[in-house]
ROLUM-804713 format. One line per 3 residues: number of its first residue (from 1); for each residue z negated, x, y of C-alpha. Coordinates in steps of 0.1 Angstrom, whole numbers, plus 5000, padded with zeros to 4 digits. Each point is the difference from the previous one (the first is absolute). Last residue first. Layout:
NUM	Z,X,Y; ...;
***
This chain:
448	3082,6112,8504; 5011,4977,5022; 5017,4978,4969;
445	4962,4995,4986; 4999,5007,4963; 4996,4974,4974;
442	4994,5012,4965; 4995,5033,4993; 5029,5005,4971;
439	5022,4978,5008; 5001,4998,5039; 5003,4965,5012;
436	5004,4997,5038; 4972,4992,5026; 5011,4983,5035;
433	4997,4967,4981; 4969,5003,4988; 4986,5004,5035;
430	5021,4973,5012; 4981,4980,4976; 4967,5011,5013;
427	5004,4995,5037; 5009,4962,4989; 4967,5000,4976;
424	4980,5012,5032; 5019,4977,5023; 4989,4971,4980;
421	4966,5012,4998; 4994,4999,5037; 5021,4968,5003;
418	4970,4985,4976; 4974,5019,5025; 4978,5030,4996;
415	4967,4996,5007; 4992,5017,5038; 4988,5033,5002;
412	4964,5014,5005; 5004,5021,4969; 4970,4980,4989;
409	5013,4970,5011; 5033,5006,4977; 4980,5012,4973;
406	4982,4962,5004; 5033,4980,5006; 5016,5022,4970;
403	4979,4990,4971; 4998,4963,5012; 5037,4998,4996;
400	4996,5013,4965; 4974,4977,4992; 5027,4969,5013;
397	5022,5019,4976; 4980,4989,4972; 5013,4963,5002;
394	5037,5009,4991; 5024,5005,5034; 5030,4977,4999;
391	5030,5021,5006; 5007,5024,5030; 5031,4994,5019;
388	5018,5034,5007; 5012,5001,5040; 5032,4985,5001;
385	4992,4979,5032; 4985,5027,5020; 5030,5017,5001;
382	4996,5042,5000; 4999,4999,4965; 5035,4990,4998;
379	5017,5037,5014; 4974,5020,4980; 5003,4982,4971;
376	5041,5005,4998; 4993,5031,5007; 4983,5015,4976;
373	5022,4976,4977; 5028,5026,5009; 4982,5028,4993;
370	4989,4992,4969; 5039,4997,4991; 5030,4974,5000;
367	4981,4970,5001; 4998,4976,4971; 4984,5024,4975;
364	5022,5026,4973; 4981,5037,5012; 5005,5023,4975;
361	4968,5013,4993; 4973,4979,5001; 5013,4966,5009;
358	4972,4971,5006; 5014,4977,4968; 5016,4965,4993;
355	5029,5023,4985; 5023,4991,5034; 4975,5022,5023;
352	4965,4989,5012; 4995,5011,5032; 5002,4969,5018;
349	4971,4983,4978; 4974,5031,5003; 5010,5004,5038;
346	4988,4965,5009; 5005,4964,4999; 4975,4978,5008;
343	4986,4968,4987; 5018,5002,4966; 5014,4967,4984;
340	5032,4999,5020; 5009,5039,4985; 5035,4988,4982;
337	5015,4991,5034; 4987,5036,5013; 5034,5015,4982;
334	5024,4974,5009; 4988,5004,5035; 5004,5036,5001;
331	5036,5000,4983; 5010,4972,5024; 4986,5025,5033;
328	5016,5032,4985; 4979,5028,4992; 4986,5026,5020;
325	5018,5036,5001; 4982,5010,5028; 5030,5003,5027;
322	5016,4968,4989; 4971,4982,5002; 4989,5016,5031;
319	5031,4989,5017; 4991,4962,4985; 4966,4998,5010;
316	5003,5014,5032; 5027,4973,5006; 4980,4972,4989;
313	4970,5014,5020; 5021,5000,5031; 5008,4959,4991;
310	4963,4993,4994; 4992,5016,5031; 5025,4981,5019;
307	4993,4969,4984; 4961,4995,5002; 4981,5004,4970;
304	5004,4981,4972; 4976,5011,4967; 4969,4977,5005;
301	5019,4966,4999; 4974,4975,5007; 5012,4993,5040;
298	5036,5000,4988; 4989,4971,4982; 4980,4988,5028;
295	5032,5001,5023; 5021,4982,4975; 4979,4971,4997;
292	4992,4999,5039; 5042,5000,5001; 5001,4968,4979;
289	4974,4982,5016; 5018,5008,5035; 5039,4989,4985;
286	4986,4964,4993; 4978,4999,5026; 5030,5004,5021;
283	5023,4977,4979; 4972,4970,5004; 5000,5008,5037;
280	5041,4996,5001; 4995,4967,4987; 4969,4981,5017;
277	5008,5012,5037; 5038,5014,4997; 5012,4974,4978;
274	4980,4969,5002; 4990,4999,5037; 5028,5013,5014;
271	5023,4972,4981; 4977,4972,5012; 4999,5016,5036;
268	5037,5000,4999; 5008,4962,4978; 4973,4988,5031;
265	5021,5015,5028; 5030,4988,4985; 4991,4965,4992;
262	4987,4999,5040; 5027,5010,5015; 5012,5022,5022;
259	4973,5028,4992; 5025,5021,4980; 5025,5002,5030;
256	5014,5034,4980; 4988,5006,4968; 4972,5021,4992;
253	5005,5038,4999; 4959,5010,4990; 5004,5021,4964;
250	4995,4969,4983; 5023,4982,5018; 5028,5020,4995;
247	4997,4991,4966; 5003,4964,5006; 5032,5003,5019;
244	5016,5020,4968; 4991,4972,4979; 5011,4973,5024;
241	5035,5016,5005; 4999,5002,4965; 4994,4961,4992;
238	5023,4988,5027; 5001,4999,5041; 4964,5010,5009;
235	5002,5026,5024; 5028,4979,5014; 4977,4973,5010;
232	5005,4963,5003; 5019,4987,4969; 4982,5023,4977;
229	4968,4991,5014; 4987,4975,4974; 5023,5007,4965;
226	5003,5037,5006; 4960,5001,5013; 4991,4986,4968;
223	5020,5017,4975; 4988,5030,5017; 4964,4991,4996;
220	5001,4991,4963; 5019,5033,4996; 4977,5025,5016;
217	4973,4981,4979; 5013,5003,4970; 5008,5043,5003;
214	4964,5004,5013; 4987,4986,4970; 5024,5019,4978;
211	4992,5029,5021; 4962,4997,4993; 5008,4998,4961;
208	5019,5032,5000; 4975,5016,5024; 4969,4991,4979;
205	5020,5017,4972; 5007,5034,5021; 4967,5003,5016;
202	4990,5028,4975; 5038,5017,5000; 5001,4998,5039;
199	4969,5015,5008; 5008,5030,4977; 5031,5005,5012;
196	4988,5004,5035; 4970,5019,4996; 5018,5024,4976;
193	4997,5025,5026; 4964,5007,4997; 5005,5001,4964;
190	5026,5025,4991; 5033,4995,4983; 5003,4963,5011;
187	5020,5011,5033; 5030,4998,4979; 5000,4965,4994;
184	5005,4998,5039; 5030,5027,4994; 5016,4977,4974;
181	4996,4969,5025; 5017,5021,5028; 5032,5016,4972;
178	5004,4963,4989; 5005,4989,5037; 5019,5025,5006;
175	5026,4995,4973; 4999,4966,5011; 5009,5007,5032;
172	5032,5020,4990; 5010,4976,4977; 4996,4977,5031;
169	5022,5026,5019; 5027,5005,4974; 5000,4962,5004;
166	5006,5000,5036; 5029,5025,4996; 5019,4975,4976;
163	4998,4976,5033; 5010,5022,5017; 5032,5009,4976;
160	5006,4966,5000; 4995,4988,5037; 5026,5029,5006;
157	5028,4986,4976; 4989,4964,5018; 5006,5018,5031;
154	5032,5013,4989; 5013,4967,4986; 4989,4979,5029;
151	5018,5025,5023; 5034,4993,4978; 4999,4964,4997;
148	4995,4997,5040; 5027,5019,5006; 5024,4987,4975;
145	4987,4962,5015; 5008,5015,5034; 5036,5004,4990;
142	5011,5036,5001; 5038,5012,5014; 4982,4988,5037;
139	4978,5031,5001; 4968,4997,5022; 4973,5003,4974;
136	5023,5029,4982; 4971,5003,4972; 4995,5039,4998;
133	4963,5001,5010; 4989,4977,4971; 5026,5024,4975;
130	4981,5027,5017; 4966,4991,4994; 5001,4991,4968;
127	5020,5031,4985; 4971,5026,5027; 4976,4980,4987;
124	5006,5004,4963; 5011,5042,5001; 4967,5001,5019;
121	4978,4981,4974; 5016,5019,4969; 4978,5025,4997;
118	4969,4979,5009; 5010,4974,4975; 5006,5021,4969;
115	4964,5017,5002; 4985,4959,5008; 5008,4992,4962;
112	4988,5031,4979; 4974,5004,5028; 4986,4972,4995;
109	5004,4994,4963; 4975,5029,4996; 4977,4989,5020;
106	4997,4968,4982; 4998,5008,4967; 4976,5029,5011;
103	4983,4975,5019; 4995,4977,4967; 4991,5029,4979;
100	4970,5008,5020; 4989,4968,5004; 5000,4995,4963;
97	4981,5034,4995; 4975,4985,5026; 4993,4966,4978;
94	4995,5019,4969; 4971,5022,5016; 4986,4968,5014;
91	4999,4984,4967; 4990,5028,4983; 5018,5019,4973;
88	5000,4987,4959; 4979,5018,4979; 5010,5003,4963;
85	4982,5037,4994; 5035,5016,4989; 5023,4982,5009;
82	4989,4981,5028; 4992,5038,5016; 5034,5011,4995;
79	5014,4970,5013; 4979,5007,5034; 5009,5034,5000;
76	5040,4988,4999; 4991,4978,5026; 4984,5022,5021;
73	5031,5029,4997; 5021,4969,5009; 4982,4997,5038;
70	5004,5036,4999; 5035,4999,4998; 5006,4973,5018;
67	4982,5007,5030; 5016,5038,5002; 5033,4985,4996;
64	4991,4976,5027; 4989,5029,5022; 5036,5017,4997;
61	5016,4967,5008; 4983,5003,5034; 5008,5034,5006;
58	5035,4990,4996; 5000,4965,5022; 4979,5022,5025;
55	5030,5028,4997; 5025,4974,5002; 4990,4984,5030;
52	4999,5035,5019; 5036,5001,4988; 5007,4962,5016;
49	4981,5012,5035; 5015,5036,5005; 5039,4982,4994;
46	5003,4962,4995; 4978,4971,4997; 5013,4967,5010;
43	4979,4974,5010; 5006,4961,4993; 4976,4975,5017;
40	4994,4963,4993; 4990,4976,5024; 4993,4965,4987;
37	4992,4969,5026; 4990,4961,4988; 5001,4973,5019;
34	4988,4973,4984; 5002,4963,5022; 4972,4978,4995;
31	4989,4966,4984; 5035,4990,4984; 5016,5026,4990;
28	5038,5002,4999; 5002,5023,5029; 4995,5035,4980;
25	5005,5030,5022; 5012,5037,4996; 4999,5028,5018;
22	5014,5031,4983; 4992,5036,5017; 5020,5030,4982;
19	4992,5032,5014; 5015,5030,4989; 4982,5039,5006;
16	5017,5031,5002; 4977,5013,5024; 5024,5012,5029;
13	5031,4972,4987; 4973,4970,5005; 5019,4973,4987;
10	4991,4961,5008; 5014,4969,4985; 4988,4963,5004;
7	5008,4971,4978; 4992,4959,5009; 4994,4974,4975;
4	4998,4968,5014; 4994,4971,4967; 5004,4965,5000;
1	5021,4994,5027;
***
């Protein structure tokens, strides 16, 4: 014989579950026999379990509709913005919205294709099942060849339909998988937590080239363990087998009886010594230089604080938006985009309305009343970051400076510092926010 394939059935009528457990061995090699064992399992969902399945399925295909939606929202901003200023998106930013499209693809034709399945997997087993139960084993009307033909026919029927629930499962897993390396991506949105991503993406191109070393040297060594010890030890039987064994070694499995021989003990401590000594330490510094980068560059950012506070802040900032009146973030930006050459932005450049003009009158500015830009300052200006930046001070100032250190020592005070007279000019822009126009006296205070 050539080939021994042997077929095992098992039902499980309390869980619904069929078990189909094929052994199968190939003889006509010449170094080793290959046994090679595949169970599959079939479950039926029915009653509390199958409409509990169809609510996650729903709720699930709710959140893809969500994904898509907003995910074409961007795009359509992102067209807008090539349009009209001829800016094309990031990289990154390019490479999420594909990401993002591919699991909706993919979700999506999960549940379209395992939806049918589940329904119909007890009306399936229960047809399968039976007709197998049904065969008159002990009737003398049926020939045994009948018999046989018709239990191969039913379990092949059943290998099928496992075997099209096994794919529904690797569609499955790659839907996860996208959904895991989308939410990894996802942890770039604040900088303590873009560790990860951040590491990767600077040691990406010494990692491509490291792999292809490490890819060349996995091979050389399996070819050479397949060709010496393929005759003598299982673990090395043919080029995969050999691959797979050396893998194992790096994480400390060695093969069995692996100080036999001499050739084998030196093709071990040769492979050790290359790969996981010289190698794997070349990928570590690798992945540690990149990181050090990252962490110094998170080091020089002045406006990240840690995430929870910045995430409470985000939310405070938003509820109050919508409370004060403050504009929204894009239309912010876009305004202060055309304010790069200024070293601080203040009251006097918010306020001024659509006519290039502080509004007296009829207020026509960015934010939606005095009031509101009251407290836009107010909430900032308590961020030491976004305190005013005070230009290069003419020569004359250093008189000026002078001025105050000597009333300041006779006031027996200390001289007022530069954060001093940042908070002063901060105090005094919230000042002249709090004041509304009146049109015949001016600016009058809103608490009087």
């Amino acid at each position: 014989s050539k080939k021994v394939e042997v077929l095992l059935l098992f039902y499980s009528p309390q869980h619904g579950i069929t078990t189909v457990m094929r052994i199968s061995s190939d003889l006509t090699r010449s170094r080793a026999v290959k046994v090679q064992v595949d169970v599959v399992h079939y479950q039926i969902l029915e009653g509390e379990n199958l409409s509990m399945f169809m609510i996650v399925q729903i709720v699930n295909l709710v959140f893809v509709c969500i994904l898509f939606v907003d995910n074409v929202l961007l795009v359509f901003q992102y067209y807008l913005r090539y349009r009209k200023r001829g800016v094309l998106p990031p990289k990154y930013n390019t490479v999420v919205i594909v990401i993002d499209f591919v699991s909706v693809l993919l979700l999506i034709s999960y549940a379209a294709l395992v939806l049918p399945a589940k329904v119909d997997s007890s009306a399936t087993t229960e047809s399968v099942v039976g007709r197998l139960i049904d065969i008159e084993w002990d009737s003398e009307n049926t020939t045994a060849t009948q018999k046989s033909s018709l239990f191969v026919s039913n379990i092949q029927e059943l290998l099928v339909t496992t075997s099209r629930e096994d794919e529904l499962d690797t569609l499955a897993n790659y839907c996860m998988f996208f959904l895991l390396l989308r939410l990894i991506m996802a942890t770039n949105i604040h900088p303590r937590l873009a560790s990860l991503t951040g590491t990767l993406g600077r040691s990406l191109d010494d990692m491509w080239h490291t792999s292809l070393l490490v890819c060349l040297l996995m091979f050389c060594f399996a070819a050479i363990a397949t060709w010496r010890f393929g005759d003598q030890h299982v673990q090395f039987a043919d080029f995969s087998t050999s691959l797979q064994t050396q893998f194992e070694m790096l994480i400390g499995d060695f093969p069995d009886a692996w100080t036999d021989t001499m050739d084998l003990i030196v093709y071990t401590v040769l492979f050790m010594m290359v790969m996981f000594v010289l190698v794997l330490n070349f990928i570590l510094a690798i992945v540690v230089e990149a990181y050090m980068s990252v962490r110094e560059e998170n080091a020089k950012c002045e406006i990240e604080m840690d995430f929870g506070t910045d995430v409470f802040y985000c939310f405070l900032a938003f509820f109050k938006r919508l409370y004060h009146g403050w504009p929204g973030n894009i239309g912010l930006i876009l305004s202060l985009q055309g304010m790069n050459a200024k070293f601080s932005v203040g009251y006097d450049e918010l306020a001024l309305g659509k006519r290039g003009r502080i509004g007296l009158g009829k207020w026509d500015g960015l934010f939606g009343s005095y009031q509101s830009l009251a407290s836009f300052f107010k909430h900032y200006s308590d961020f030491d970051f976004l305190q005013p930046c005070l230009p290069p001070q003419p020569e004359y100032m250093g008189v000026a400076r002078e001025v105050e250190k000597r009333v300041a020592w006779l006031m027996g005070k200390n001289p007022p510092t530069l954060r001093n007279h940042l908070q002063c000019m901060t105090k005094t822009y919230i000042h002249r926010a709090s004041m509304v126009p009146d049109r015949d006296a001016g600016w009058t205070s809103t608490n009087s």
